[in-house]
C-alpha positions in Angstrom: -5.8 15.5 -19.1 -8.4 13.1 -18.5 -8.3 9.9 -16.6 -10.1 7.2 -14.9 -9.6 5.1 -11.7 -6.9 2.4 -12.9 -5.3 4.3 -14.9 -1.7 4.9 -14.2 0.2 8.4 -14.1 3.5 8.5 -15.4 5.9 11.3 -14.6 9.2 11.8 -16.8 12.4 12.0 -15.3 14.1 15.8 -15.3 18.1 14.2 -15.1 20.1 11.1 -16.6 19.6 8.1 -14.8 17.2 8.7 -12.6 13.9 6.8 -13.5 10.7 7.9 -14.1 7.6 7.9 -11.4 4.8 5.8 -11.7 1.5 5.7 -9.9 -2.0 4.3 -10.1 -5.3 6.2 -9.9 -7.2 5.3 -7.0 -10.1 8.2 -7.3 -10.8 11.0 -9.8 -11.5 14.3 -7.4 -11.7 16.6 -11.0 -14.6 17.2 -13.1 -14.8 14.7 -16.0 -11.9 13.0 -15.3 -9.2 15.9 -15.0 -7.3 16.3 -11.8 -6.8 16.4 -9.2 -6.2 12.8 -8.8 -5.8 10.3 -5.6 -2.8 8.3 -6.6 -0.5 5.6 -4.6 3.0 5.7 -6.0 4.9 2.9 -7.3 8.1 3.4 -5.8 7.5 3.6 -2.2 3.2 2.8 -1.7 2.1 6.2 0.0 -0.9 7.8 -1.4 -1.2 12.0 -2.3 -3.6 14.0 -4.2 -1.4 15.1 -7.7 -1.7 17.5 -10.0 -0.3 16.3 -12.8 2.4 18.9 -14.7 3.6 19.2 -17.7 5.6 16.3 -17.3 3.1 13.8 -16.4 1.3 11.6 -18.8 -2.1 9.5 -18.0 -1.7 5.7 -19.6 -5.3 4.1 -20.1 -6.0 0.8 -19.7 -8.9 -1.2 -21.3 -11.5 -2.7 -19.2 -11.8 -6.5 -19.0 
């Protein structure tokens, strides 16, 4: 997994109903872009360090 700040992590749901996690990359703490990553999280603001499983996908967004 490789990601860069802006990017957003998204983390699939386990049960039915319940929606999935979403948070943006602040900073890249890995080598080349892997993890671990600083992220704030979409549903309630606080920031962690992740380590993305295997349930976690990095969406890329073009630069402007």
């Amino acid at each position: 997994m490789r990601a860069v700040i802006g990017d957003k992590i998204v983390v699939r749901s386990h049960h039915v109903g319940e929606p999935d996690r979403e948070a943006l990359i602040l900073d890249v703490e890995g080598v080349e872009g892997g993890p671990p990553y600083r992220v704030r999280w979409g549903d309630d603001g606080h920031e962690s360090v992740f380590f993305p499983g295997p349930d976690a996908a990095v969406e890329h967004y073009p630069v402007a």
